[in-house]
C-alpha positions as CSV (number, residue, x, y, z in Angstrom):
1,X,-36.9,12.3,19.2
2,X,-35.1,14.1,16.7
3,X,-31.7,13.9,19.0
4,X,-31.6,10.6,19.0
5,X,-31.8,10.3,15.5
6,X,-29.1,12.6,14.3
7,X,-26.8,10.8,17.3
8,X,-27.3,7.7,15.6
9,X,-26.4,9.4,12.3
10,X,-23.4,10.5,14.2
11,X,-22.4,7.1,15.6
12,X,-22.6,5.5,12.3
13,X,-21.0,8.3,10.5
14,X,-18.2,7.8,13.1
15,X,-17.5,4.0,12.8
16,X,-17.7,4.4,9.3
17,X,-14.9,7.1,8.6
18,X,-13.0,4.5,11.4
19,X,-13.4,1.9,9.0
20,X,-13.1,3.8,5.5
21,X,-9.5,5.3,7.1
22,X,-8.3,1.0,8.6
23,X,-9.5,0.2,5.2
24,X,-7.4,3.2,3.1
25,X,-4.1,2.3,5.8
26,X,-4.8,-1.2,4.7
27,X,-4.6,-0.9,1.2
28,X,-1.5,1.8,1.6
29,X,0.1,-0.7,3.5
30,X,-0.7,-3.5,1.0
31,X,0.6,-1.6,-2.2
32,X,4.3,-0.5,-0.5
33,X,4.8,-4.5,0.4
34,X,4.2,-5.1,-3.0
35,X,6.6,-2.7,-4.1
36,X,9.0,-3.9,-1.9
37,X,8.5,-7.7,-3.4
38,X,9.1,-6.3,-7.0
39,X,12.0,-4.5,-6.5
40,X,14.0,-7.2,-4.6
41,X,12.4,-9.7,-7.7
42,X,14.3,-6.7,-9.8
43,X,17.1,-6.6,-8.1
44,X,17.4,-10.7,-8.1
45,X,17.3,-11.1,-11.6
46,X,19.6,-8.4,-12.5
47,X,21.9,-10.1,-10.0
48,X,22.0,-13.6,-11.4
């Protein structure tokens, strides 16, 4: 019985590294868009 055990601790350990690394890409994602929005908010103030 021990197998199945430490298979079980290798399918969640699996799903959740999948869903730590969406998570990470999410938030890298996240943080350059709001980069993006400041610097064209910069760039149209200087502007006007």
């Amino acid at each position: 019985m021990p197998t199945a055990e430490s298979e079980a601790k290798v399918k969640t350990k699996v799903r959740f590294e999948g869903l730590l690394k969406t998570h990470s890409d999410l938030m890298h994602e996240r943080k350059k868009l709001k980069k993006s929005l400041v610097r064209s908010g910069e760039n149209i103030s200087v502007s006007s």
